[in-house]
C-alpha positions in Angstrom: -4.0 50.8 -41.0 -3.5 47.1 -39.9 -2.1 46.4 -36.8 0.9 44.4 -35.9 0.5 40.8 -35.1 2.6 41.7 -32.3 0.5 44.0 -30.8 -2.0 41.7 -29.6 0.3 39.5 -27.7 -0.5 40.2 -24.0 2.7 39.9 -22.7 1.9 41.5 -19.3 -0.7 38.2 -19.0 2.0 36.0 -20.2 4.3 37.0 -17.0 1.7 37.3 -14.9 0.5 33.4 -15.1 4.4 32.5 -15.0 4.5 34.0 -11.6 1.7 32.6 -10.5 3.2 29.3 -11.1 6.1 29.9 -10.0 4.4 31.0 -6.5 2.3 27.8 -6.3 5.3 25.4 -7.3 7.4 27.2 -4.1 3.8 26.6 -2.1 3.6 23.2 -2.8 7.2 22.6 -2.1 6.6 24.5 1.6 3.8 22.3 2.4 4.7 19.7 5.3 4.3 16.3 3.4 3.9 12.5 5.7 4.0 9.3 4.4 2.2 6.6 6.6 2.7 3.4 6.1 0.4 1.0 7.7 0.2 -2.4 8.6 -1.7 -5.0 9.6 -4.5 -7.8 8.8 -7.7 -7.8 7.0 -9.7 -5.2 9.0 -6.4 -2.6 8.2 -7.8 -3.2 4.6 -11.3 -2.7 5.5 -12.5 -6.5 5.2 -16.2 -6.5 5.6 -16.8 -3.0 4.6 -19.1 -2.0 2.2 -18.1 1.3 1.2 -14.4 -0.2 1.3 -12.7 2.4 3.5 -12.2 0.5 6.6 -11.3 2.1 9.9 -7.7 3.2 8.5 -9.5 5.1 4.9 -12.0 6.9 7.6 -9.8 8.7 9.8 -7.1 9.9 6.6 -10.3 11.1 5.1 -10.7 13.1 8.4 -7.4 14.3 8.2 -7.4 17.4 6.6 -5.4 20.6 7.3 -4.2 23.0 4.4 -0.8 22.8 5.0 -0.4 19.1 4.7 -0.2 16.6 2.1 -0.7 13.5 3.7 0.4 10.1 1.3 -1.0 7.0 2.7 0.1 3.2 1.9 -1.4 0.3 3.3 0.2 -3.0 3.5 -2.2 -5.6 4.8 -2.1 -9.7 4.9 -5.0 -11.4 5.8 -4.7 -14.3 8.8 -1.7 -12.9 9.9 -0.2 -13.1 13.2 2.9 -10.6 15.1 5.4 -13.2 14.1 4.7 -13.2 10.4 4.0 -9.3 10.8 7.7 -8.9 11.8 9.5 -11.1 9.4 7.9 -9.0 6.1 7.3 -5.3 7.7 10.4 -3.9 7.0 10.9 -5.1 3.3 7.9 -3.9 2.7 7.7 -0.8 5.0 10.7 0.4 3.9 9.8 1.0 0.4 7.3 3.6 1.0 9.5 5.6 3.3 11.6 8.6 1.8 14.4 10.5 3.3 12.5 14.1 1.4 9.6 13.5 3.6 8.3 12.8 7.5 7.9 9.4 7.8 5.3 7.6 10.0 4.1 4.0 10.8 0.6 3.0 11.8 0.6 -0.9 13.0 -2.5 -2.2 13.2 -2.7 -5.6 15.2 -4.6 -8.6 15.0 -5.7 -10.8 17.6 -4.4 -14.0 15.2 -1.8 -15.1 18.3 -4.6 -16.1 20.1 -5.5 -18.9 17.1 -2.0 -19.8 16.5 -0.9 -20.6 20.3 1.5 -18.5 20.2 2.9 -17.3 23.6 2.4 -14.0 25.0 5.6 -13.7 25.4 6.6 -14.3 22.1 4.0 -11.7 20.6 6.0 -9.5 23.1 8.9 -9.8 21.4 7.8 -10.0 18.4 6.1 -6.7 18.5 9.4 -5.1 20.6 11.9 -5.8 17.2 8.9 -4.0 15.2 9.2 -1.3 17.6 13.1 -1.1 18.0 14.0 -1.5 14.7 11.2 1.7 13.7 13.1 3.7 16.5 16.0 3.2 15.5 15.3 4.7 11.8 13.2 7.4 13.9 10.0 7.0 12.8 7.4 7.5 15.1 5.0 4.3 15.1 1.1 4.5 16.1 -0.5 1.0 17.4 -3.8 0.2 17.1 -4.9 -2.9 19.3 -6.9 -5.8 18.6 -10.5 -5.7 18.5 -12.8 -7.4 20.5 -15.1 -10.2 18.8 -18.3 -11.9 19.8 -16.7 -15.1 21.8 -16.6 -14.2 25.5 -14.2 -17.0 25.9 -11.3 -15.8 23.4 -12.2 -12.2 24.5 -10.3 -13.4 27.8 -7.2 -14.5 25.6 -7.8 -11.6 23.2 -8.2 -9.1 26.5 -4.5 -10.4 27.7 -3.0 -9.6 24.1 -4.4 -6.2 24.4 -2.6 -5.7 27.6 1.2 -6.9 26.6 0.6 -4.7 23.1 0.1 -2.2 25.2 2.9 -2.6 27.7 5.3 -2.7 25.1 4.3 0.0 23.0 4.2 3.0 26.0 7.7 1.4 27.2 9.2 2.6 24.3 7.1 5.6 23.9 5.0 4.8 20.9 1.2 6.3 20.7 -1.4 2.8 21.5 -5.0 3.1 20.4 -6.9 0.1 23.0 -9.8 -0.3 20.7 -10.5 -4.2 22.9 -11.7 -2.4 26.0 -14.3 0.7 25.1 -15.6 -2.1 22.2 -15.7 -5.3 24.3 -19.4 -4.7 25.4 -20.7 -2.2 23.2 -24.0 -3.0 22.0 -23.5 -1.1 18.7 -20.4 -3.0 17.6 -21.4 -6.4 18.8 -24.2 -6.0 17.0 -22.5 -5.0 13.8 -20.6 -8.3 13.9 -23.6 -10.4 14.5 -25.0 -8.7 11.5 -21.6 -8.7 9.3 -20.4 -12.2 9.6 -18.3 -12.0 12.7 -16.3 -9.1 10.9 -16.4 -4.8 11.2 -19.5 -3.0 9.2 -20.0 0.7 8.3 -20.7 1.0 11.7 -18.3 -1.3 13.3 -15.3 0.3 11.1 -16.9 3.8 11.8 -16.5 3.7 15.6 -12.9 1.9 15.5 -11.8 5.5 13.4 -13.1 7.3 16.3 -11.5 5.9 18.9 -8.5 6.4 16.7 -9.1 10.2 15.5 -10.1 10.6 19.4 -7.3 8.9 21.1 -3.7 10.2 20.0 -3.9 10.6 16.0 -4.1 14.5 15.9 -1.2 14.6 18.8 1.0 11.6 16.9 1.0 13.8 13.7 1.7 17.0 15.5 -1.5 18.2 14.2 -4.0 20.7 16.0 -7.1 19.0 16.9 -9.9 19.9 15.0 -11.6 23.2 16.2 -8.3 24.4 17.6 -7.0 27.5 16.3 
């Protein structure tokens, strides 16, 4: 006796992969999703780096937990000081950002003021309408200062920079990341820029993320720190 083509139809499989579809599609849709936006100058971009990460592509890479999705854009312009930082970050900024998702903003700052004479109190107010206009659009901004180079003598100027950035970002309750003062003297970093052009290596880039993952990243995203839990 033949069988029926019908019979061989497993139609208890068939439902059984729809559901399980279904169940990951509502999974994905439950997972907590944040867009960062970042921006900045050359190093934000990972200038210099041969693997092409960068401080910024290191610590997103570290920045895993299972209920996350974590979409990252990076908007960098090389040579660019806070006043030319402020004129383009919101046209550009705000195209990334989504009313479906959390939004962040990672600003990574240059020491460029000190080369184009511009006052510190300019960069301060420059860097305070960054900062106002972000809060009021409530998205929750996380600085990263300068970095330190090899010239003792700007370090002095750079050092001062470091400190208004600062100021102005904890005033208004934004996470800072001082990268200038734990990498001023470090042997390991100065000697990465000797070695690198003036500019971050693997190494250089490597212990900029960690000051980052270790200094406010975990608490800015509302994210256990690793081990916890």
């Amino acid at each position: 006796m033949t069988a029926s083509p019908d019979a061989s139809v497993p139609t208890a499989k068939v439902g059984s992969d729809s559901s399980f579809l279904s169940q990951r599609k509502v999974a994905q849709l439950e997972l907590r999703t944040i867009r960062i936006t970042a921006i900045g100058d050359e190093l934000l971009a990972g200038h210099g780096d041969p693997r092409g990460l960068g401080w910024f592509g290191r610590v997103v890479a570290r920045t895993q937990d299972p209920a996350l999705r974590l979409q990252s854009f990076v908007l960098a312009s090389p040579a660019e000081g806070s006043e030319a930082l402020a004129e383009r970050w919101l046209g550009e900024a705000s195209r990334r950002f989504s009313d479906q998702y959390e939004n962040r903003l990672v600003i990574a700052l240059s020491d460029r003021d000190v080369d184009l004479d511009v006052t510190t109190a300019r960069s301060r107010l420059n860097l305070a309408n960054i900062l106002d206009s972000a809060s009021q659009m409530n998205i929750k901004a996380l600085l990263v200062g300068p970095a330190p180079g090899l010239d003792d003598a700007r370090n002095q100027r750079v050092a001062e920079l470091n400190r208004v950035y600062s100021d102005v970002a904890l005033r208004r309750n934004h996470h800072y990341v001082d990268t200038f003062t734990p990498l001023r003297s470090h042997a390991q970093w100065r000697a990465d820029l000797n070695a690198s052009g003036g500019v971050p290596g693997q190494a250089g880039y490597g212990l900029m993320a960690w000051l980052v993952l270790h200094r406010g990243w975990y608490s800015w995203l509302e994210l256990p720190e690793p081990g916890e839990g």
